[in-house]
C-alpha positions, -999 to 999 in steps of 0.1 A, spaced: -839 -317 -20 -861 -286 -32 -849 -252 -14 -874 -225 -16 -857 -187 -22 -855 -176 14 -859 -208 29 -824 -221 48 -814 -249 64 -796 -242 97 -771 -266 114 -769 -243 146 -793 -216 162 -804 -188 142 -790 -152 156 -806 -120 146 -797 -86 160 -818 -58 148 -799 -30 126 -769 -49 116 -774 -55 80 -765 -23 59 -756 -13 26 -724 2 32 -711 -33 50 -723 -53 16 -701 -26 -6 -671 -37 16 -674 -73 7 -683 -67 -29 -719 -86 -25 -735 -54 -40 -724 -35 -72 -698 -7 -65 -709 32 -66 -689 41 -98 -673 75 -96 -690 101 -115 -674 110 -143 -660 144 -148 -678 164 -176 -658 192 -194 -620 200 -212 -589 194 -182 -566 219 -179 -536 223 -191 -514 200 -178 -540 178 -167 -546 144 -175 -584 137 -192 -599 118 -163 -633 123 -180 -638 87 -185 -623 70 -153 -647 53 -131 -642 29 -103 -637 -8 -108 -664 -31 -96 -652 -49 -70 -650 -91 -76 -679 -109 -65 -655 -137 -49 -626 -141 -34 -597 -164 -49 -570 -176 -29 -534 -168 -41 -518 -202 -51 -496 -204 -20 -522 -204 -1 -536 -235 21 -553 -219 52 -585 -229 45 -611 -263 41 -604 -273 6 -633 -286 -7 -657 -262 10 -668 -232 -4 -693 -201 15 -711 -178 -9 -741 -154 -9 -771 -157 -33 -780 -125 -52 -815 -108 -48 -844 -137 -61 -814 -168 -72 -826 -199 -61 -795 -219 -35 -806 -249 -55 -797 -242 -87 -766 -229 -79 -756 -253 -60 -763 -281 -90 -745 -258 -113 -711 -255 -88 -713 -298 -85 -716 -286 -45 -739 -296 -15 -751 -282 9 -744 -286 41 -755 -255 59 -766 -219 58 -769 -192 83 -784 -156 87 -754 -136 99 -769 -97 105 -732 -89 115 -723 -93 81 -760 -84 63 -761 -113 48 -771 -153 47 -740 -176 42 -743 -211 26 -718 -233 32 -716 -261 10 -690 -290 1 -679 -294 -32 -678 -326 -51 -647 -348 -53 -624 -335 -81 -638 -303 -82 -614 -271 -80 -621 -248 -55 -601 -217 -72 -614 -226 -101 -655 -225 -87 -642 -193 -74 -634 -178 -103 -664 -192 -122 -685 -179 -95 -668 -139 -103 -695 -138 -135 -721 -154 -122 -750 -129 -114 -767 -153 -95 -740 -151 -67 -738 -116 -42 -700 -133 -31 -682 -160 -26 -650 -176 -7 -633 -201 7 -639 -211 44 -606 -198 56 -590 -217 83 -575 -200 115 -552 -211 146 -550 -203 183 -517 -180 188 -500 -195 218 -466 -216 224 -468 -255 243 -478 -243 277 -445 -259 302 -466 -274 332 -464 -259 363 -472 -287 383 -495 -322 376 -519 -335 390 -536 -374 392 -533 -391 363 -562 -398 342 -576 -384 306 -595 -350 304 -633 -358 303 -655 -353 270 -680 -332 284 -713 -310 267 -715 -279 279 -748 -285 287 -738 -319 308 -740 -305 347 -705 -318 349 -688 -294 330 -701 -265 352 -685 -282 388 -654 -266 399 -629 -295 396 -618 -308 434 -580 -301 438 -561 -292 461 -549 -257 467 -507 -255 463 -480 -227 464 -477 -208 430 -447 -192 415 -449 -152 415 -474 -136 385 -449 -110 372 -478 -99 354 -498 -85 387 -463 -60 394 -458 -50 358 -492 -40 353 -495 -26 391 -530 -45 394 -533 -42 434 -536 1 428 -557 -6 395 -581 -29 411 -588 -5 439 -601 18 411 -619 -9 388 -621 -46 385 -642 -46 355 -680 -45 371 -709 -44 347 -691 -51 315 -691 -86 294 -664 -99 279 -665 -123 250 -635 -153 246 -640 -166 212 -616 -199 214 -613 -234 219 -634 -250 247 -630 -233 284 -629 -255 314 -663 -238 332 -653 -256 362 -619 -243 365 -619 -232 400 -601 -198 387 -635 -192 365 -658 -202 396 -693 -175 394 -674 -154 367 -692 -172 334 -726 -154 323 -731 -175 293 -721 -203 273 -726 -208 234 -711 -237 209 -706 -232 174 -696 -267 169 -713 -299 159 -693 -323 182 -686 -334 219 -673 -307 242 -635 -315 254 -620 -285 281 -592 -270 263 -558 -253 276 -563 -222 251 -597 -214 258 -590 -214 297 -560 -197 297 -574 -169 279 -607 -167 301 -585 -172 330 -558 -143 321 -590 -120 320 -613 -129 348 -595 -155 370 -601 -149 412 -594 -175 428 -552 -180 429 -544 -161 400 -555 -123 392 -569 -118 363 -569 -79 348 -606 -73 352 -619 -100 379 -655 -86 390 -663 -88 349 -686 -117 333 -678 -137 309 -692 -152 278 -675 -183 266 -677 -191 225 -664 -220 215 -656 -218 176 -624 -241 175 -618 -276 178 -587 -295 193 -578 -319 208 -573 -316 252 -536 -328 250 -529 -305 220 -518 -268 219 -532 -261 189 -567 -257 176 -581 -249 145 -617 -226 137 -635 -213 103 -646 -184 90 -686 -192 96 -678 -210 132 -659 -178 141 -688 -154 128 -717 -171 144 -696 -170 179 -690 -135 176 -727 -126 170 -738 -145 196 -714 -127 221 -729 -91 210 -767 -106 215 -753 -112 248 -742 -80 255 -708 -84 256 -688 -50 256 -654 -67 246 -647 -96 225 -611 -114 230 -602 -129 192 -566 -148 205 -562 -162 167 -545 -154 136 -551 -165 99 -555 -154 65 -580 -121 53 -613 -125 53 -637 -101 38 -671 -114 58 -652 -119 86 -640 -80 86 -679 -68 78 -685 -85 105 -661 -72 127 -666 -36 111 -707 -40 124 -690 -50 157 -671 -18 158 -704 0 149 -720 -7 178 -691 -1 207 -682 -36 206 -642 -35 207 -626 -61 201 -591 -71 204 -570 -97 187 -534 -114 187 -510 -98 164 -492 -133 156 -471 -156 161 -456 -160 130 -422 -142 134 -401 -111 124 -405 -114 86 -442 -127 85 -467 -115 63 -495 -95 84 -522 -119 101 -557 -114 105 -578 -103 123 -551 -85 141 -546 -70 109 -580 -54 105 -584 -20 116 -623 -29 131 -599 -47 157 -571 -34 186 -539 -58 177 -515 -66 206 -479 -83 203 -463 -97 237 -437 -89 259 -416 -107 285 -413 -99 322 -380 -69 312 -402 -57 286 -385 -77 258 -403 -85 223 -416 -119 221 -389 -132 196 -419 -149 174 -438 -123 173 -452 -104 142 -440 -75 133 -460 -45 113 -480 -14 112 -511 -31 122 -499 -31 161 -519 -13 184 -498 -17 218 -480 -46 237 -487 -65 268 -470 -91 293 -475 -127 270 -438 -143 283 -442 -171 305 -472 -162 319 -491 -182 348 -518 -196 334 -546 -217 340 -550 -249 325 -581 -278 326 -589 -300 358 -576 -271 378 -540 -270 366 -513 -241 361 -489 -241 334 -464 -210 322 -479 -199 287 -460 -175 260 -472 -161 227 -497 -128 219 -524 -145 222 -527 -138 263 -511 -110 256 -544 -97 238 -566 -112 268 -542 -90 291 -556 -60 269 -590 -69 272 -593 -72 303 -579 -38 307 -606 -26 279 -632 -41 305 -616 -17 332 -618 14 310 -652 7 299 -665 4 336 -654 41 340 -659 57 303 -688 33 289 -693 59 261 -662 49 247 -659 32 209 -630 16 197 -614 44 184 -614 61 216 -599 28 233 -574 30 214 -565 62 216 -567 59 253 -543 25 256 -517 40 227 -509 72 246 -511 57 280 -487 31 273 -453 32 281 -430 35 251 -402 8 239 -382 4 214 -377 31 186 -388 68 203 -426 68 190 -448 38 173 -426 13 155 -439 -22 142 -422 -40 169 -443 -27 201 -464 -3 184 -471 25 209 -456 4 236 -464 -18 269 -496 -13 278 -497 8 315 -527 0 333 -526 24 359 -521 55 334 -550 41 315 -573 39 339 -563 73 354 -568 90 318 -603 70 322 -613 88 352 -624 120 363 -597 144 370 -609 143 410 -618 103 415 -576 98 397 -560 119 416 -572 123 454 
């Protein structure tokens, strides 16, 4: 198969959002040459070291995973062509195929994805890949997971499998018929004082984005709250518990409360499990093409309730997120005490939030580290599950949807804010545990809805 210069073959729908695609996002991935310092002309002083000569290292075209590490599709590869190199013959060059490419303007670039051929050495492409000057950059398709412990059920209802639905099947938009039943207490509505908040805001006019596994639309907890739908995956639809709890922790009014229930919400699905699992898995590209569809959408906060390994298009694209107000907010980890930082929670584009129980006790998996922004309620948590089910969920992964649905609250009163002034706003609001100060346990602390929202306010509408 010929493939002209420019010319892509797309698997999903092409996004474009004007402005995104700048020179200073390029530098951070290394896909353009680095601006060498000047060097310093003249005789150093005494004492000084000559620094006449110094300049800047390029930065590597490509990114090689360390040998330890497995997070990501091994015989895949995503890489950028430099200015007038032809995807073909690079791609005969590398023994690889193509199996996709997509315009990302988030990161200011187009990715191809393409599969190596059997036998062929990803690390070793990679570093191949480092001198070729037909390549801009070049990684692996990194591998991430959802950040939540086996949901314990709260109660079950007929037996029966979950249906494999399409979003765009009018089936998966019904509410699912079942009966209304008694509920244990949501210690999250007292800790977080939501009755007072909610008389203040409930999150009106702002979007917020759940990037996860597949969220049951019909969830009687999510009835009228969805404003859009989007799929980054090539296979059949299957409602998924992650993906609803999340959506459900944020925006859920029917028996639950979610933290910002009057606010829309756009569903991207970029990871794929199965209905009766816990766990699902996304890529790098799936999770990039969901995020820029949520922007083009409008969405004000984007919920990223996963954790993996570093990713430098992934962070431009979250740093172009950051550049246009978009804050988003990821789950810290659930990798333990001693685990090495996780991403995206580790990337400063992005608010990172650990969980806490109902005494305000550390989630003992948790991770730990500077990167931690605040903490929210994520202990046995009531949550909503498919086909209209509850189940008690626990890990920081609804601990960050906690925090962006307060994020949608803020923003309904202080739209001007950008993520720096979010955070700001959340870290000295919140209510300080642990070590006196920021530590790397709970960072600034439990997050305090009610003192957010009342440094959110004019000084007249907080205090009447």
């Amino acid at each position: 198969m010929t493939l002209p210069r420019l010319q892509h073959h797309r698997a999903g729908p092409v996004l474009r959002l004007a402005g995104a695609g700048s020179l200073a996002l390029m530098l951070a991935l290394g896909a353009a040459p680095a601006l060498a310092q000047q060097p310093t002309v003249g005789t150093p002083a005494v004492g000084q070291a000559d620094r006449s000569m110094r300049v800047a290292p390029r930065p590597s075209r490509t990114v090689v995973p360390a040998a330890s590490e497995t997070r990501f599709v091994p015989d895949e590869i995503l890489f950028e062509l430099a200015p007038n190199a032809l995807a073909e013959t690079v791609l005969r060059r590398y023994g690889a195929t193509l199996i996709t490419s997509r315009r990302v303007e988030l990161a200011g670039t187009t990715i191809i994805r393409a599969r190596l051929e059997a036998g062929r050495d990803l690390r070793a492409v990679l570093v191949q890949m480092a001198d070729d000057i037909a390549i801009a950059g070049a990684q692996p398709n990194f591998l991430y997971e959802l950040q939540q412990e086996m949901a314990r059920p709260v109660s079950t209802t007929a037996s029966g499998g979950v249906p494999t639905l399409r979003l765009s099947d009018p089936a998966a938009a019904r509410a699912t018929p079942v009966p209304r039943r008694e509920l244990p207490t949501q210690y999250v509505v007292d800790k977080l004082r939501l009755l007072d908040v909610h008389k203040l805001a409930r999150g009106a006019t702002i979007r917020v984005a759940v990037i996860d596994s597949g969220v049951d639309i019909g969830h009687p907890e999510l009835r009228g709250a969805i404003a859009g739908h989007f799929d980054s995956l090539s296979e059949e639809f299957v409602p998924h518990a992650h993906g609803t709890a999340m959506a459900a922790a944020m925006v859920a009014q029917g028996q639950l409360q979610g933290i910002a229930p009057a606010s829309r919400l756009l569903v991207a699905r970029a990871f794929s499990g199965r209905a009766s699992s816990a766990s699902a898995s996304g890529t790098s590209l799936h999770i990039l093409a969901a995020i820029e569809w949520a922007v083009s959408q409008g969405a004000r906060v984007i919920n990223l309730s996963f954790a993996g390994p570093e990713d430098r298009m992934l962070s431009r694209g979250l740093a172009a997120v950051a550049a246009k107000g978009v804050i988003a907010v990821a789950a810290a980890g659930n990798g333990g005490p001693t685990a090495a930082p996780l991403f995206p929670g580790a990337d400063p584009s992005v608010i990172a939030v650990t969980a806490t129980d109902a005494d305000d006790r550390i989630f003992p998996r948790a991770n730990r580290g500077s990167y931690i922004a605040v903490a929210a309620p994520g202990v046995d948590v009531l949550a909503a599950e498919p086909q209209g089910r509850y189940a008690f969920s626990s890990g920081t992964s609804i601990a960050a949807a906690h925090v962006s649905g307060l994020v949608a609250l803020v923003l309904e009163k202080r739209p001007d804010l950008d993520l720096e002034g979010v955070r700001r706003l959340l870290t000295e609001s919140a209510v300080d545990l642990g070590s006196k100060g920021r530590d790397p346990v709970y960072g600034a602390g439990r997050i305090d809805a009610a003192a957010a929202l009342a440094r959110a306010l004019p000084l007249t509408a907080s205090r009447p």
